[in-house]
N, C-alpha and C positions, 0 to 999 in steps of 0.2 A: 504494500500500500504506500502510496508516494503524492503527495501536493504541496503547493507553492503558497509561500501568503506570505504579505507583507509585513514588518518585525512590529511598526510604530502600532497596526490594524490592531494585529494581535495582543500584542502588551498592552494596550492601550483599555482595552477590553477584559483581558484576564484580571486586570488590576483593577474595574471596578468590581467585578463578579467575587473575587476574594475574600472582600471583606464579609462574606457570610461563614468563611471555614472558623471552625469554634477554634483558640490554640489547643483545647484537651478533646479529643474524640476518642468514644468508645469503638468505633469500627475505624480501623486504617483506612479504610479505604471512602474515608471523608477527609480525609489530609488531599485528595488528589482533584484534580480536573479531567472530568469526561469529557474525551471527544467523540465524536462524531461528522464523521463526514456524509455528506448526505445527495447528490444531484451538484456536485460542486460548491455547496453550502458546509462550512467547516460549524456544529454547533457546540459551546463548551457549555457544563453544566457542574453546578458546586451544591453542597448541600450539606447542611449541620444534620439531619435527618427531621427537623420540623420548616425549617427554611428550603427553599429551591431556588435558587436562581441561573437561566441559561440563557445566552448570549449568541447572536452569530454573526461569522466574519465569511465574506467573503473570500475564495482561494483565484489563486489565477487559472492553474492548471491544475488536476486530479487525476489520476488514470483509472481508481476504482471507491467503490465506500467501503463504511468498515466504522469500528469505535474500537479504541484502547484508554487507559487511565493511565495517567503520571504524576508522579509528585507534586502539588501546585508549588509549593515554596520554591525547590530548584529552580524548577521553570522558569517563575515568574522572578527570579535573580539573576539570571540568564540571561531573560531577555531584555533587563532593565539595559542592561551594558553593551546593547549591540545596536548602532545607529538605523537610521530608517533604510533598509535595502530587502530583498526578495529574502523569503529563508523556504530552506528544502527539505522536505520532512519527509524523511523512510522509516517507515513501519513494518516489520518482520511480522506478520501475522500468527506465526506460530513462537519462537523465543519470546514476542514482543519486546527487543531490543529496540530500542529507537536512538536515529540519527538524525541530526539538526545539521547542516552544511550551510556558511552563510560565507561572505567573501572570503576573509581570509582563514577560515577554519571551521570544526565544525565540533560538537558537541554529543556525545553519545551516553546516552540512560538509559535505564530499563522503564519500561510501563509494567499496567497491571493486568490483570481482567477485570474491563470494561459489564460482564456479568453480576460481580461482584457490590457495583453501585447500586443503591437503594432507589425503586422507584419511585416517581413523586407523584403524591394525593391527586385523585380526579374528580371532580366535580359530580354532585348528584346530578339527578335530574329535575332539581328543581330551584336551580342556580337562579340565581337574580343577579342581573345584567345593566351597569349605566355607567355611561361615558363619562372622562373628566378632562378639559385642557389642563396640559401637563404643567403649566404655572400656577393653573388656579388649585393644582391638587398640592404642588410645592408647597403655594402660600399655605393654607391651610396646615400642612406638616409642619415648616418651619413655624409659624405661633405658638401650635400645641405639645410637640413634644417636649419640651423644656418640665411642662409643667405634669407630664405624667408620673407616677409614684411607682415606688420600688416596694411595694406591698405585699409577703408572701401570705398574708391572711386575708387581703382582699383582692386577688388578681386581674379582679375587672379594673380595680383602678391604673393597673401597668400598661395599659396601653391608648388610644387615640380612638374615641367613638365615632361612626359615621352614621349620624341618623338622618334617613333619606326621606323626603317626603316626594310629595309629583311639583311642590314645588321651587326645592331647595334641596341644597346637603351640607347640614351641621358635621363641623367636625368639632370634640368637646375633649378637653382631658382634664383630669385636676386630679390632685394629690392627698385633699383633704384640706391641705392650708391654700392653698391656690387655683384656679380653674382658669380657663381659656375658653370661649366659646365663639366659633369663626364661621357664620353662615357664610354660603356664597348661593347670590340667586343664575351665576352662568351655568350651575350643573342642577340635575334634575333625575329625578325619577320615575318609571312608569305607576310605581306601586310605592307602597310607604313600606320600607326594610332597614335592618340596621346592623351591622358588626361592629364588632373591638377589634381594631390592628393594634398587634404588638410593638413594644419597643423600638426591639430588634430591626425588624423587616419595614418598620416604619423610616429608622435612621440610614437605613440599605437606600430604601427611595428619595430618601432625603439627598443623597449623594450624586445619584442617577437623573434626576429631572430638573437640576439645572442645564442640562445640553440638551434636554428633548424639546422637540416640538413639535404640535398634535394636540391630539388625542389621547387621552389613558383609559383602556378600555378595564376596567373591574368587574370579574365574576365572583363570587363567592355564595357558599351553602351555611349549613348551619356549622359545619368545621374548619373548613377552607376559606381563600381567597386566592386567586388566580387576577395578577396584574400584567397586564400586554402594553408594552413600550415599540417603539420603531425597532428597534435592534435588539431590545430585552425585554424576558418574561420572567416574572416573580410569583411562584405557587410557595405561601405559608400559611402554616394553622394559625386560627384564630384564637382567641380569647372567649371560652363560653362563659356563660353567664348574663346574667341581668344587669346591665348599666344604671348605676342610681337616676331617680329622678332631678336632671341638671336645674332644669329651670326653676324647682321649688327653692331652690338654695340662692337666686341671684335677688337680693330684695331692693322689690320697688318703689317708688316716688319717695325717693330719698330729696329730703330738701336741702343740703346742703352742697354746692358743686362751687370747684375749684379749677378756675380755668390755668394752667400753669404753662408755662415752654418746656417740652419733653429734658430735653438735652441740661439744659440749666439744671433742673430738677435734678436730675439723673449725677452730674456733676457735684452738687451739694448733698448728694446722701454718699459717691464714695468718700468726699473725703471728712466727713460728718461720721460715717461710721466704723470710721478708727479710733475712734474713739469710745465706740460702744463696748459695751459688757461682751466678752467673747463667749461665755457660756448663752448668752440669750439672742445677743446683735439687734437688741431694741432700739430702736428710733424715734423718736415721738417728731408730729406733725400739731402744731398748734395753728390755725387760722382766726386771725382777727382783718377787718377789712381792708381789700388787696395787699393782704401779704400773707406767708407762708412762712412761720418760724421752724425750721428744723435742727436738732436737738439729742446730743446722746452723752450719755455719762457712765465711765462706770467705777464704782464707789470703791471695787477692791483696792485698785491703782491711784483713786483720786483724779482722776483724767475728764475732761469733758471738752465739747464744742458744741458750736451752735451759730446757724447762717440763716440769714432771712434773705427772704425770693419775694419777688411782684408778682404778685400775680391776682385774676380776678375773682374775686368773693365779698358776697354783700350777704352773711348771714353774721350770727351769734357767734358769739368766741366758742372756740370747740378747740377738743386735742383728740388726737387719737392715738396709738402705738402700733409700729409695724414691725415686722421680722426685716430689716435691713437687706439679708442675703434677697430674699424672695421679690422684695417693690422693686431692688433694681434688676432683677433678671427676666422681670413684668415691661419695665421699661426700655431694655432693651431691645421685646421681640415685639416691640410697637415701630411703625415709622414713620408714622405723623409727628410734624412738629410742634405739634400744640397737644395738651391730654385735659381731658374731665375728670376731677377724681370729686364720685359722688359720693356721700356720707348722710346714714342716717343716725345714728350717735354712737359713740364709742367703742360698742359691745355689738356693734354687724358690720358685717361683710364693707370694706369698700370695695364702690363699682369704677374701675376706670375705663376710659373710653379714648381715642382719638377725636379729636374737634373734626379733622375731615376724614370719612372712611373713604379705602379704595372703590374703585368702580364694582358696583354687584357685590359689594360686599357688607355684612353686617359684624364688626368683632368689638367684641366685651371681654375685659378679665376683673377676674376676683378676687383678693385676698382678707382674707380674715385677720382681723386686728388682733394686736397680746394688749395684758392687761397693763397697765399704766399704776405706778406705784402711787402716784398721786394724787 
């Protein structure tokens, strides 16, 4: 078995697909990259054994198909180091000895049996099917995954909700201390359905759909989901269970809103909270009219600061306390340059908001205030 394919094609490819191999696998033969060649279509395939992700490249020339498995780590160290030119791939179908031949030299390894790899989850027959532009599925990952939880007693909260209606699709994650809720009205559903994407496969795609463009077609059943990209396809299990009720948690007609400048803000709580308590990273937010005094102290050390912001607010004097790590990592995966932070009294949720949302887009996040010593 013998084809031709470019080095940059290749590597370029192997090297997103990788990052689904676990470093600890129970079967060896998840350390490797399946190939497959197929009608002159070269496809590689990796899998932790609940992730799948497979890719394919184009060959120049083939003389026959066939699949073998090889080491991925080699490989893909291999071909980090060999500039853009043709490489020539001989497969011994029986030793499975393989030869790489590329200008000035060539490379020889052994594969594996290509039988050996595990196959990947197939959809019921009663898959639910809808389309996503690959930016509006990005935006919606990048928001929420930040604020999913590492919960092994509640597993629904590890991963990224997608609750689909006919006329929308909420993506929602939160931890307990923090939520994100990211409607977009450009994707749609036929029928009202909903999974958990995990972590994992979430931060996989996360990697993958800044270069797409398109369409991202999503299948998924009550176990699965099956993601179709231009050049990649991602089959991972799901997250079973029942996603808490989001909405009952976001509370409304809060009178209290703070129109602030993200960045500013964002700038006076890092260097406001080197000075906070490291066992807690309390912050307090006090508002009296257009201004925003923010404030942390911590008493083991004697240490404290405190800066005050412009910004607009025409209520009562109010303080609130936040977890420092969490509002700036809320403000971060905002990017509007203005934010609303709305407030009903010190003991709920603040709601913040961007002053202007993207196009078709509706996003809210949440954070639950600590309690205030004084």
């Amino acid at each position: 078995m013998k084809f031709i394919v470019s080095s940059t094609a290749l590597s370029s490819h192997l090297q997103a697909i990788s990052r689904v191999i676990n470093s600890k696998n129970a079967l060896p033969i998840l350390d490797c990259f399946l190939f497959e060649l197929q009608d002159g279509t070269l496809s590689a395939t990796v899998s932790d054994s609940e992730t799948t992700m497979v890719t394919t490249v184009e060959v120049n020339e083939s003389d026959m198909d066939g699949r073998f498995a090889v080491t991925a780590k080699t490989l893909l160290d291999a071909l980090k180091e060999i500039p853009e030119q043709p490489l020539t791939f001989e497969i011994n179908t029986d030793s499975l000895e393989i030869t790489v031949q590329y200008q000035n030299g060539k490379y020889s390894l052994m594969g594996q049996n290509a039988d050996e790899f595990p196959q990947s989850a197939m959809l019921g027959d009663n898959a639910v099917r809808v389309e996503m532009d690959a930016q509006v599925l990005l935006g919606g990952i990048n928001r929420a995954v930040f604020a999913t939880a590492d919960d092994e007693l509640r597993p629904v909260m590890n991963g990224i909700y997608f609750d689909i209606t006919t006329e929308d699709i909420t993506m929602v994650a939160s931890d307990g201390h923090k939520l994100v809720r990211c409607k977009t009205l450009a994707a749609k559903g036929n029928e009202r359905a909903a999974f958990i994407l995990p972590k994992k496969p979430a931060s996989l795609m996360k990697n993958l759909l800044p270069k797409e463009q398109g369409m991202v077609t999503i299948e998924f059943d009550e176990r699965n989901a099956v993601f179709t990209l231009e050049s990649y396809r991602m089959v991972c299990r799901l997250i079973e269970g029942r996603y808490p009720n989001y909405n009952s948690v976001i509370p409304q007609n809060n009178p209290y809103k703070v129109t602030v400048d993200r960045l500013q803000l964002l700038g006076a709580l890092r260097r406001v909270s080197i000075f906070s308590s490291q066992a807690s990273s309390l912050i307090k937010l006090r508002m009296k009219e257009n201004q925003i005094v923010i404030s942390a102290q911590d008493i083991d050390f004697s240490t404290s600061a405190e800066e005050t912001l412009v910004c607009q607010y025409a209520g009562n004097l109010m303080s609130i306390g936040f977890k420092s790590t969490f509002l700036i990592d809320i403000l971060n995966n905002i990017s509007a340059d203005e934010i609303v932070i709305e407030l009903a009294d010190p003991s709920r949720a603040g709601v913040i908001i961007p002053v202007e949302q993207e196009e078709n887009e509706d996003l809210l996040m949440l954070l639950m205030p600590m309690m205030l010593n004084d």
